[in-house]
C-alpha positions as CSV (number, residue, x, y, z in Angstrom):
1,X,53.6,51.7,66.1
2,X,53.7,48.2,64.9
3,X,52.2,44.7,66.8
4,X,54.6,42.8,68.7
5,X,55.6,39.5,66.5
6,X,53.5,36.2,67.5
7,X,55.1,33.4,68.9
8,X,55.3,30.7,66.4
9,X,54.9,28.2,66.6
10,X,50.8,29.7,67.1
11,X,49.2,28.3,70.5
12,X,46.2,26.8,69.5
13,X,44.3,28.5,71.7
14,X,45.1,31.8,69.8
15,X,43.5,31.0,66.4
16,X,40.2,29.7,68.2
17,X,40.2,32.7,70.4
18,X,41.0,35.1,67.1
19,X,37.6,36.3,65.0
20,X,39.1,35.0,61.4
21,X,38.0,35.6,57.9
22,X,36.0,32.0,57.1
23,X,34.8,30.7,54.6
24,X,30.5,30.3,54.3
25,X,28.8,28.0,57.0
26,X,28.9,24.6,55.2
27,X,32.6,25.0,52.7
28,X,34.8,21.7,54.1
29,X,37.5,24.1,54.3
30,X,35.7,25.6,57.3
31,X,34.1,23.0,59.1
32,X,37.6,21.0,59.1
33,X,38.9,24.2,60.4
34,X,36.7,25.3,63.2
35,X,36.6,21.3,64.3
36,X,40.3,21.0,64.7
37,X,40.0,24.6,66.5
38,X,37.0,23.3,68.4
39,X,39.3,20.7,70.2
40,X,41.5,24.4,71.6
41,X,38.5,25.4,73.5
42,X,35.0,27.9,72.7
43,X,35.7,29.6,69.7
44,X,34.7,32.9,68.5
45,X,32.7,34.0,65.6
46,X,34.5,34.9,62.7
47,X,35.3,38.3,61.7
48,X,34.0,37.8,58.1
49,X,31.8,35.4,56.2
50,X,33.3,35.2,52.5
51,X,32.0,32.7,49.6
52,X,35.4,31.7,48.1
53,X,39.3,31.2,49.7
54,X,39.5,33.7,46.2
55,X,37.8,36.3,47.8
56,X,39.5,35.6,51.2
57,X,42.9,36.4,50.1
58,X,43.0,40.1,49.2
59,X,41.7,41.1,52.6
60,X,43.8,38.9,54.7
61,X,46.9,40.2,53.4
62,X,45.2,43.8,53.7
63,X,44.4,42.9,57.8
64,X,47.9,41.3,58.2
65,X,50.0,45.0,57.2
């Protein structure tokens, strides 16, 4: 059975409730991410820690299927 479709545009207030594959603590790419996600409301800890957005892609496309 598949997932319903999300609304798009997203609410912000789906991403920052959402665990997300980040980037490490300290990349720019996630602090300028969880500080514009920061202004949604309390955010949840991420789903996965990874070291590059190289070694992000592969397994977001393998969560999205």
């Amino acid at each position: 059975m598949g997932k319903a479709p999300l609304p798009l545009p997203l609410p912000l207030r789906m991403p920052a409730a959402t665990p997300l594959i980040l980037r490490e603590q300290g990349s720019g790419t996630r602090d300028t991410l969880r500080e514009f996600l920061r202004e949604t409301g309390e955010l949840v800890p991420p789903a996965a820690e990874l070291g590059s957005t190289t070694a992000i892609k592969p397994r977001s496309s393998a969560t999205s299927r």
